[in-house]
Every structure is written in C-alpha cells, then in structure tokens.
N, C-alpha and C positions, 0 to 999 in steps of 0.2 A: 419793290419798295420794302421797306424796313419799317414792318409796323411799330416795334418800341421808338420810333426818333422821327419816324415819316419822311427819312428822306429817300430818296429816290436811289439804289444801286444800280453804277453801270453794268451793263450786258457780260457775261460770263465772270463776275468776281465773285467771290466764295463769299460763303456767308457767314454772321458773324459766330468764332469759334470755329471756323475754318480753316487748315491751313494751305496756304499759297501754292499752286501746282508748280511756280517756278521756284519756292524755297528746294523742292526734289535736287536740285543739279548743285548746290549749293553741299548739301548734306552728301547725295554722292564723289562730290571732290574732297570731302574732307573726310568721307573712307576710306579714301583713295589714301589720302597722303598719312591715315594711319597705320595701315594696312604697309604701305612701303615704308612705314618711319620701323615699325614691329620687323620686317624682310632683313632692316640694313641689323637693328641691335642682334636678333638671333643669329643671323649669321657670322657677325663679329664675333658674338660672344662664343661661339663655336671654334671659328677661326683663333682666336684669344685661347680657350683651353689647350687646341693645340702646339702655340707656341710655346707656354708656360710649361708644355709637358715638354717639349722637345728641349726648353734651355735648362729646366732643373731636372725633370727626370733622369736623365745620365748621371745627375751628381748624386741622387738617394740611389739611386739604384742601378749598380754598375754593368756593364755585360763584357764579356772578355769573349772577343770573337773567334779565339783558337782554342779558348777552356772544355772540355765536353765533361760530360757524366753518363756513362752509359747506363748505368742501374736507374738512374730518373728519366729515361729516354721514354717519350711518348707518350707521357704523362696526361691527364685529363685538365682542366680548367679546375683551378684551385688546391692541386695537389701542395704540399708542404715538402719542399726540399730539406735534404740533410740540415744544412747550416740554418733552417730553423725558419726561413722566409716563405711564407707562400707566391707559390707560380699562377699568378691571378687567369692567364690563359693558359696556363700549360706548359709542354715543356716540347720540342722536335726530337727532330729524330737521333740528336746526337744529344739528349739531354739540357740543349739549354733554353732559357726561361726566354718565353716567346716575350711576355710584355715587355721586358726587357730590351730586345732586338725590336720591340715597336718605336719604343722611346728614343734607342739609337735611331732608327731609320726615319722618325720625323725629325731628328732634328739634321740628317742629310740632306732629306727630300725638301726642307724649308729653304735649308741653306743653298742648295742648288736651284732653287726656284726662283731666291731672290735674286741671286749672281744673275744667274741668264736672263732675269726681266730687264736688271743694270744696264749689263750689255748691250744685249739684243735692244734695248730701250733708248741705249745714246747712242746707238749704230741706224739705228729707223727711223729718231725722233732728226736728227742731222740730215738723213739721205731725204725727208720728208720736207724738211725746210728748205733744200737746198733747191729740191724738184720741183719745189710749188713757186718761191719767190723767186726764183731766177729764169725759169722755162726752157722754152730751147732745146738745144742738143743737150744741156746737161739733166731737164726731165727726162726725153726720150731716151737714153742712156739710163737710168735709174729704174725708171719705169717698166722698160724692156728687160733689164737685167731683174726685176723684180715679178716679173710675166713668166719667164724662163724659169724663175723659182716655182712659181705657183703651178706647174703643170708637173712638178714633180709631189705628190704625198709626202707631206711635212716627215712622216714616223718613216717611210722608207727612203728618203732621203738621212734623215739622222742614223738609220740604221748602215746606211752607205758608209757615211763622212763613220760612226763610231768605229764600226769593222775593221777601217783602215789604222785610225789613232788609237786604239785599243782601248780597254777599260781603263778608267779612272776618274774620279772625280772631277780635275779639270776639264778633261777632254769631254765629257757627259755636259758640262755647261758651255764647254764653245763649239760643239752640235748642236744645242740647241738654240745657240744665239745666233746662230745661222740660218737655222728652220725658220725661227721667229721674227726676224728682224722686218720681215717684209710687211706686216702686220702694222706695225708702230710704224713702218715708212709710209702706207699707202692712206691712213687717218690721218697723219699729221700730213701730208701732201692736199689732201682733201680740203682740210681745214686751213691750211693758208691760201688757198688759191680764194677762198670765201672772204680770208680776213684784208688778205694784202691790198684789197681797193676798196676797204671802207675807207669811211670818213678819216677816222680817228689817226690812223695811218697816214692819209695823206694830209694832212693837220703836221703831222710830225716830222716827215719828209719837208714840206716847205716850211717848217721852222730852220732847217739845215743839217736834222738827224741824219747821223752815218749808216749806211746797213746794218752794221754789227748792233748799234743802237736799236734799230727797227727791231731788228730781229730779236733781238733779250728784252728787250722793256714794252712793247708793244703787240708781239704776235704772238711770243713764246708762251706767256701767261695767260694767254684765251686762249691757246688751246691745249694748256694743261689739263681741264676737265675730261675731254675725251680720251687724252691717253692715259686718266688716272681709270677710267672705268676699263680700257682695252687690257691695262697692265693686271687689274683685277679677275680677269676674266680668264687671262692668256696666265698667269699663277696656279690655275687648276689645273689647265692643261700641259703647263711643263711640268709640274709634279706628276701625272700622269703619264706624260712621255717620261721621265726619269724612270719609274717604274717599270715601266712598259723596255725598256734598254735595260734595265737591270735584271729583269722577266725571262729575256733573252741569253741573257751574260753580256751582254756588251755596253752594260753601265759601270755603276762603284764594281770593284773589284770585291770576291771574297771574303778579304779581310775587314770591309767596311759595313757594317749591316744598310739593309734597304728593303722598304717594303716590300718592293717586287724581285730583291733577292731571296724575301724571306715565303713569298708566295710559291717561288719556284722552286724552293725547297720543301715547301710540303705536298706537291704534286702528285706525287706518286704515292701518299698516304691519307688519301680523300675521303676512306673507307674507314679506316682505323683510329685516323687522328685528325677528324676533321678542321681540329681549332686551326693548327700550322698556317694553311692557307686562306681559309673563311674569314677567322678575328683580323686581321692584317687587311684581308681586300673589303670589309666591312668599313674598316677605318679608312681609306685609303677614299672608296665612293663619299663616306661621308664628308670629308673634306674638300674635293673636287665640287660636288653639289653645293659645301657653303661658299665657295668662290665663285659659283656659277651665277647662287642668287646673289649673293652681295652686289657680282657685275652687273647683272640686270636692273636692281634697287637703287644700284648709283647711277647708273641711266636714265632711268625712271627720272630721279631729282636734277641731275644735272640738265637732261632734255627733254622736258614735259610734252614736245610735240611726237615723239617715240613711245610715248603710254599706252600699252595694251590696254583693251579698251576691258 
C-alpha cells in the first residue's frame, strides 16, 4: 500500500520513483540503434576519405611510375625531396614518394573494386533471378555450375584465370567477376524464391503483369537491400584480392601503381626501410575493415532479425 495516497499497489510494481524493469529493453534497443547509427557514419566517413584521396590526390600530387631518384632512395617518413616537397612516408627503393604511389593505387584499387562489383553484380543478380523465379532445369543448371565454383578457393581460382590472361587491369576485374559472381547469384536466388509467392506478387500476376514486369517492378526492388549489403562487404574483399594478385605479379602491371604492388616491392627492405611495405598494408587493412563493418551495420538496419545480440 501507498501510504502518501492509501491506495493499494499491485504485486511486483515498482515504487513510486522507481523505474520500470521493462523500460530496460526499450533503452537497450535504442543502444542498439545508436551504437549501429555511430558503425554506418565512421565507417563512411573512412570509406569517404579514401575516395576523396584517391579522385584528387593524383591531381595535387603527381607520381610518374618510370621517374626514379636514386640519391632520395630509402628515405625515412618525412624526408624533403629535392624539388622542395616532403615525402610524407618516404621514399622506395628506387627513390619514389611512397604516398604518392598510395594515392595512385587507391584510386586503382577503388576503381577496380567498383567495376567487378558492376559485373560480377549483374552477372549474379540475373543468374539469381533467373534460378529462383523460374526453377527447374534452369536452377539446377545455375546452381550446379555455381556448386562447381564454390569448391574451388575464390584467390586460387582468380590466380588460375589471371596466370593465363596476364596482367592488367581489365583482366584483374574480369577475374574477379568470375570469382565473385556466385555470391550475388546465390542471395538473390535465396530471396526470390521468398518473394515470388507472396501476396503482393500474386496480386500482380492476376492483375495480367508480364514476367519482365514481375520481375523489375516487384521482386527486383525487395531485394535490392540484400545485395546492397553483400555488394558492401564483397568491395573489401575485391580490393583485397586486387592486391593480393598484384602482391603476386599477376594484377595491374608495373607501370600502374597498386597497393600490393607497392607492398611487394618493399619486401625485401623490412629491415631497413620498414615504411615501403607497412604504411601501404596499414592503409590497405584499414579500408577492408571499414567495408567489413559498414556491411555488417547495413545488416544490422536492413535485417534486425540478424542483430548480434
């Protein structure tokens, strides 16, 4: 009983200036969604620095990929080149200005990232549709040829298919669109077979919608979410394989800088000039990692029943 008022409190409520044991879940969901609102800006804004670096950088500051300097060769983080600019990490082994060769190679490693998501993106998101809303021998056919990919390692398969087409920047993004394509085929297959006998769908069909209809104006756009988060995810990992192929030699060629051309060229100076390789694969994780969480954080939002707990 409430002695200020005399009335009677039912059995386990809180007392007054108590708060609610069930306001708790209320408060923890809305940690939740600050907590993932905080995941998507810092990662953007990560991702965001290094576009901005990779589309202007080259134009403040230039790198000539056949130019060398041997007297600035090996320089430390910060050193002052001749022509009066400082080498903000350094310089390799043939004298030229690492940051510089970072600037070129993100803005390879973007550009290669975004081509093969394109690709490999309307090559999956097609073979996806095709296997889910139609079935049949034309799934089991997709499906299988999709089975047969997956039992080969994505990176020694792309190192297969590169070996053979050689270095170069085309061929670095139609390996990888090959690697990847199965990825975006077997989510969008997933999610049409969910969508194709909702309601909404068959609403549409017995109105006298034609397939091509169904399929652009009512299946495509549900499940755009899923492939925007797969597309986000699989972007750190083609930049990664791009590197990981250029690491090797059998990405951009030479004449084109790349992170993991630039890594494998200070290899063998780990002792002496540690920037060459380190500053490069430093930048390289950090970017992978903010694609890694932005994909999880758009998860997170788009599918709240996939919320780590």
């Amino acid at each position: 009983m409430d002695r200020s008022t005399g009335q009677v409190l039912p059995q386990n409520a809180p007392l007054p200036g108590e708060t609610p044991a069930g306001d708790a879940r209320p408060a923890t969901g809305r940690s939740r969604v600050r907590i993932g609102r905080l995941r998507i800006i810092v990662s953007l804004a990560v991702v965001a620095c290094y576009v901005v670096a990779a589309v202007v950088g080259p134009m403040v500051l230039e790198f000539n990929a056949v130019a060398t300097d041997l007297g600035s060769r090996l320089k430390p983080p910060g050193f002052v080149m001749p022509d009066g600019h400082t080498a903000i990490f350094g310089t390799d082994q043939v004298g030229q200005d690492v940051f510089a060769q970072m600037l070129q190679g993100a803005r390879v490693s973007i550009t290669v990232g975004l081509a093969t998501l394109v690709l490999a993106g309307v090559i999956g998101v097609a073979a996806g549709v095709a296997a889910g809303y139609f079935g049949g021998r034309l799934d089991m056919v997709l499906m299988r040829l999709a089975d047969i990919q997956l039992t080969f390692p994505s990176i020694l398969l792309a190192i297969f298919i590169a070996s053979i087409l050689g270095p170069s920047v085309v061929n670095v993004v139609i390996v990888l669109s090959i690697s990847n394509w199965v990825t975006f085929a077997r989510v969008t297959r997933s999610q049409v077979l969910g969508l194709k006998s909702r309601d909404f769908v068959d609403a549409t069909r017995t109105l006298g919608a034609r397939t091509w209809h169904l399929v652009t104006r009512s299946i495509l756009p549900s499940v755009m979410a899923p492939i925007l988060v797969v597309a986000t995810v699989e972007l750190g990992h083609v930049i990664l394989a791009e590197a990981s192929l250029s690491f090797l030699g059998l990405g951009t060629p030479a004449s084109t800088p790349s992170w993991g051309l630039t890594i494998a060229n200070g290899r063998d100076y780990l002792s002496n000039a540690w920037w060459i390789s380190t500053i490069p694969g430093i930048g390289l994780a950090v970017l992978v990692i903010s694609f890694g969480v932005l994909g999880d954080a758009l998860r997170d939002r788009f599918d709240p029943r996939l919320r780590s707990m």
